[in-house]
N, C-alpha and C positions, 0 to 999 in steps of 0.2 A: 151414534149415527142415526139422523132420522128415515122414519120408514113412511113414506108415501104410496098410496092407490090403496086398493082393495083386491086382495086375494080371489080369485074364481073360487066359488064353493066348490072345496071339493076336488080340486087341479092340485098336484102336485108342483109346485112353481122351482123351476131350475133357477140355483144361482149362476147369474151372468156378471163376470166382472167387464167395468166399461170405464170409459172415460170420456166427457166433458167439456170442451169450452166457452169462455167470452170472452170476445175478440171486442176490443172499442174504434170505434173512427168516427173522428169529428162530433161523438157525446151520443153516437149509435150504437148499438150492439148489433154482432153476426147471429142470425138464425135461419136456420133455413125451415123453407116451405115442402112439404111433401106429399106431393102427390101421385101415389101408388096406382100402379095398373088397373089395381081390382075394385079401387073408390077409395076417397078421403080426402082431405088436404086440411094440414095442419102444420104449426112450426114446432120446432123443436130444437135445441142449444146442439149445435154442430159436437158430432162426435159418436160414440159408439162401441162396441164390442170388442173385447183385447182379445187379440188372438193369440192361439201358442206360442208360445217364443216369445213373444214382446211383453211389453212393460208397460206401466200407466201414460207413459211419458210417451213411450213413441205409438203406444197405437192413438192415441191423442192428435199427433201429428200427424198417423196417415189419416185418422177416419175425415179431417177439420179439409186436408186435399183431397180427399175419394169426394167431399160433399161438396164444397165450397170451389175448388182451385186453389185457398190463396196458401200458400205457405207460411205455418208459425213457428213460433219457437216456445213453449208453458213456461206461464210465471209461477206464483207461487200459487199454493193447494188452496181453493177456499173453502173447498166443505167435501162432506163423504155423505153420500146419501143412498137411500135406498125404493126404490120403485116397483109398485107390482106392476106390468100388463100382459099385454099379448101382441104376440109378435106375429106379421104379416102372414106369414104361415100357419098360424092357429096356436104355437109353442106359448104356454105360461111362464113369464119369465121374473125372478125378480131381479133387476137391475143391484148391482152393488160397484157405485161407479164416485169416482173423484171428480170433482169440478174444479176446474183451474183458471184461472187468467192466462191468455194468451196476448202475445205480440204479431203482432202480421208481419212477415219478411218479405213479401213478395207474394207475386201471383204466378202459377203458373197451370194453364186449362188442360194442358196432359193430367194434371193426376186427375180432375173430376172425373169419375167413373158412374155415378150414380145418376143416371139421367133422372129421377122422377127427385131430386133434390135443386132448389134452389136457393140461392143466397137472395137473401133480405136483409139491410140495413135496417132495425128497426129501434123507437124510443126505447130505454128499461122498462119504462112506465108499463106501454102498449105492450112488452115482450111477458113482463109478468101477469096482464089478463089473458093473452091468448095462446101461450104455450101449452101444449097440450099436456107436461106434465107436470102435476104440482109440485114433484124435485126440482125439478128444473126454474119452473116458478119462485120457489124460496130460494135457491141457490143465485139465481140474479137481487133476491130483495137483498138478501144476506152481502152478495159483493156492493151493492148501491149501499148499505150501510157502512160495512166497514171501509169504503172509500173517504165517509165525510170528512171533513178536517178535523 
C-alpha cells in the first residue's frame, strides 16, 4: 500500500481508517470543494472516516451522502492507500483508506450534512492536478489507467 504526504516532525500521526470514492457522469468525476470555516478551499475524492461499527463499504456510502447528496452503491476496490495530514482541528492523522468505484443511485439532499462541502463535476485530467492529496491524486490516475481497453 502506498504511503503519501509527509509526516509533521515530531507528531505522533493516529491511524485513521477511511474510505474513498469516484463516482463518473457523463466522462466527469465527483469531488467536492471544501471550504472550512476557518480558511481554505480545496477538492478532495468524496468520502472519509469509518466510524465504529461500520465497514469500508458503508461508511463509503454514508460520508459520499453526508458530502455530496447523491446516493451510491461501491464497485470494486481500486487501491489501498496511505495519507499523512492534519485534520481541521490540528489532529495528525495518517489516513489508511480504500478507494473504490462508485455507482450514483440517486440524489437525495437530506443526507448532505456538511455545509462547507461541495459537489464539482470535474475532468480526471483537472481532478488529478488539483486535488489536495497525492492519494487521492494517484488513486484517480491508477482508476483512468486501469479503465483503458
Amino acid at each position: 500500500m502506498p504511503q503519501f504526504g509527509e509526516p509533521v516532525p515530531g507528531a505522533a500521526h493516529r491511524e485513521r481508517p477511511a474510505a474513498f470514492g469516484i463516482a463518473v457522469r457523463e466522462g466527469l468525476i465527483a469531488v467536492v470543494r471544501v471550504r472550512p470555516a476557518e480558511g481554505g478551499d480545496w477538492l478532495d475524492l468524496p468520502g472519509g472516516a469509518i466510524d465504529p461499527g461500520e465497514d469500508e463499504i458503508q461508511a463509503l456510502v454514508r460520508e459520499f451522502g453526508e458530502e455530496t447528496g447523491l446516493v451510491v452503491s461501491a464497485g470494486r476496490r481500486i487501491a489501498a492507500i496511505r495519507q499523512y495530514f492534519v485534520l481541521s482541528d490540528g489532529e495528525p492523522v495518517n489516513n489508511i483508506a480504500g478507494v473504490h468505484a462508485v455507482e450514483v443511485t440517486g440524489e437525495d439532499p437530506s443526507l448532505k450534512i456538511e455545509d462547507d462541502h461541495d459537489l464539482v463535476w470535474t475532468d480526471p485530467d483537472e481532478a488529478i492536478r488539483r486535488l489536495r492529496h497525492d492519494g487521492h491524486a494517484w488513486a484517480v490516475a491508477k482508476w483512468m489507467r486501469d479503465s483503458l481497453p
